[in-house]
N, C-alpha and C positions, 0 to 999 in steps of 0.2 A: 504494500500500500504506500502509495506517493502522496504527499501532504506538501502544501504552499503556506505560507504567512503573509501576512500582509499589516499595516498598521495603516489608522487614522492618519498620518503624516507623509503618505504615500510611501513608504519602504517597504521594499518586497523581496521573497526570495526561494527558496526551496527551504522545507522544513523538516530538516533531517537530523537535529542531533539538541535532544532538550536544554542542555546545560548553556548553549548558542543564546539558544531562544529564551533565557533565563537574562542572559546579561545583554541583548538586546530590550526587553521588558526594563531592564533598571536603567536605563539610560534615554526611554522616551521622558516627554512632558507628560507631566500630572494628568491630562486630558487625555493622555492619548493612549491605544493599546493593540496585543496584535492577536491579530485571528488566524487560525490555521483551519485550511479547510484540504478537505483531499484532493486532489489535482485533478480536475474537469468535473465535480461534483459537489454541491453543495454542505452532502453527509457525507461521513461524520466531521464535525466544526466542532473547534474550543476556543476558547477565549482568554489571552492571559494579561493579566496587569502586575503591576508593580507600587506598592504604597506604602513610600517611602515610615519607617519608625514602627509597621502595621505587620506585612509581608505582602505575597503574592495571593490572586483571587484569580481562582483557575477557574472557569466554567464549560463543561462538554455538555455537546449535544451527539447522541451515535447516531441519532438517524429523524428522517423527517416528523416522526411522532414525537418526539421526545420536546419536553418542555423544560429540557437544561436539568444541570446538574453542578453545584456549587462543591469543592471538593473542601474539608474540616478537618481541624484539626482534632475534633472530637465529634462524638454524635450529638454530646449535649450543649445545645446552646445557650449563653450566657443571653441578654439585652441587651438590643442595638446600643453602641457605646463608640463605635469605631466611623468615620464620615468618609463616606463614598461618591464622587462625581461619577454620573454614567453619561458619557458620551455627551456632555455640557448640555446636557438635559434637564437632569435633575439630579439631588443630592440628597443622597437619602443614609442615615445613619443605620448599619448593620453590627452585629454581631461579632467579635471578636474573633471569634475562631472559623471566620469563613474567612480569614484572614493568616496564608498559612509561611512556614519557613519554605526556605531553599530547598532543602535535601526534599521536605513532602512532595513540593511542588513538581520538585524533578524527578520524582518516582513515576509520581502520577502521568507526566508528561511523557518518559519514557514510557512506559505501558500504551498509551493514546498515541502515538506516531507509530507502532509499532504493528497495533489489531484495532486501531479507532476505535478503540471501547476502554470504560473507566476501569480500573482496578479495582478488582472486589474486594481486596483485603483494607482498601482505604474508604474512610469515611464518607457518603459522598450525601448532599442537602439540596431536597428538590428546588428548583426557586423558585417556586410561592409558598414552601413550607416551612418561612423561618419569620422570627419578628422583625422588623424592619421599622423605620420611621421617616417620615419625609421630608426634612430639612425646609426644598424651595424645591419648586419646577420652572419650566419655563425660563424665558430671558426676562419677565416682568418680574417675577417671582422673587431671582434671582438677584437681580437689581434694590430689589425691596429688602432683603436679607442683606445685602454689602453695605446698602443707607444704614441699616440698625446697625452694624457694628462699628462703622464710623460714629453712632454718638454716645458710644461706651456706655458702662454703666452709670 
């Protein structure tokens, strides 16, 4: 199975070896992240980021049914705690352990380049089956949350 990356900042490449694509993720912007999709097919897609002091937020999907998969550091999740930009969309405060180290993330990732499918010995969190909160949406939203913290407390 042949896998492509690609990020929001247009960089692209062949997606052959995790630990690459590991320290590509740390050295995008805050906003930006890379998608690995199989080469000439939609499925199976993962999604990797990087958040800086937090860890990496790995998301696969194996196949057109699937509604994502959040990879953990545990099964049990704490309370959104942790602030997430998705795609300068929106901001929404997650969970701390969908927020994982290095070495998980690249377990994880080797396995998923390898058989496009997540690693069953690793944690993995539907994503609509975790607490979340939503900071701001939108570009108004978001504008409206930057004015509030310009006038401090």
């Amino acid at each position: 199975m042949t896998f492509q990356y690609s990020t929001l900042g247009g960089e692209d490449g062949p997606a052959r070896d995790a630990s690459e694509l590991i320290e590509i993720a740390r050295r995008l912007p805050v906003w930006d992240e890379i998608t690995i999709e199989r080469e000439g097919a939609q499925f199976p897609s993962a999604g990797l980021s990087w958040h800086d002091g937090h860890g990496f937020v790995l998301q696969c999907f194996e196949d057109e049914q699937s509604g994502g998969f959040l990879l953990a550091e545990t099964a049990t999740l704490s309370l959104p705690e942790v602030d997430i930009v998705l795609g300068g969309q929106v901001q929404e405060r997650w969970p701390r352990q969908l927020f994982v180290a290095r070495a998980l993330a690249e377990a994880a990732l080797n396995e998923f380049l390898k058989t496009g499918t997540q690693k069953e010995q690793l944690h993995w969190i539907r994503t609509d089956a975790f607490p979340r909160e939503t900071v701001w949406e939108g570009r108004a939203g978001r504008e409206a949350w930057e004015r509030s913290l310009d006038k401090g407390p």
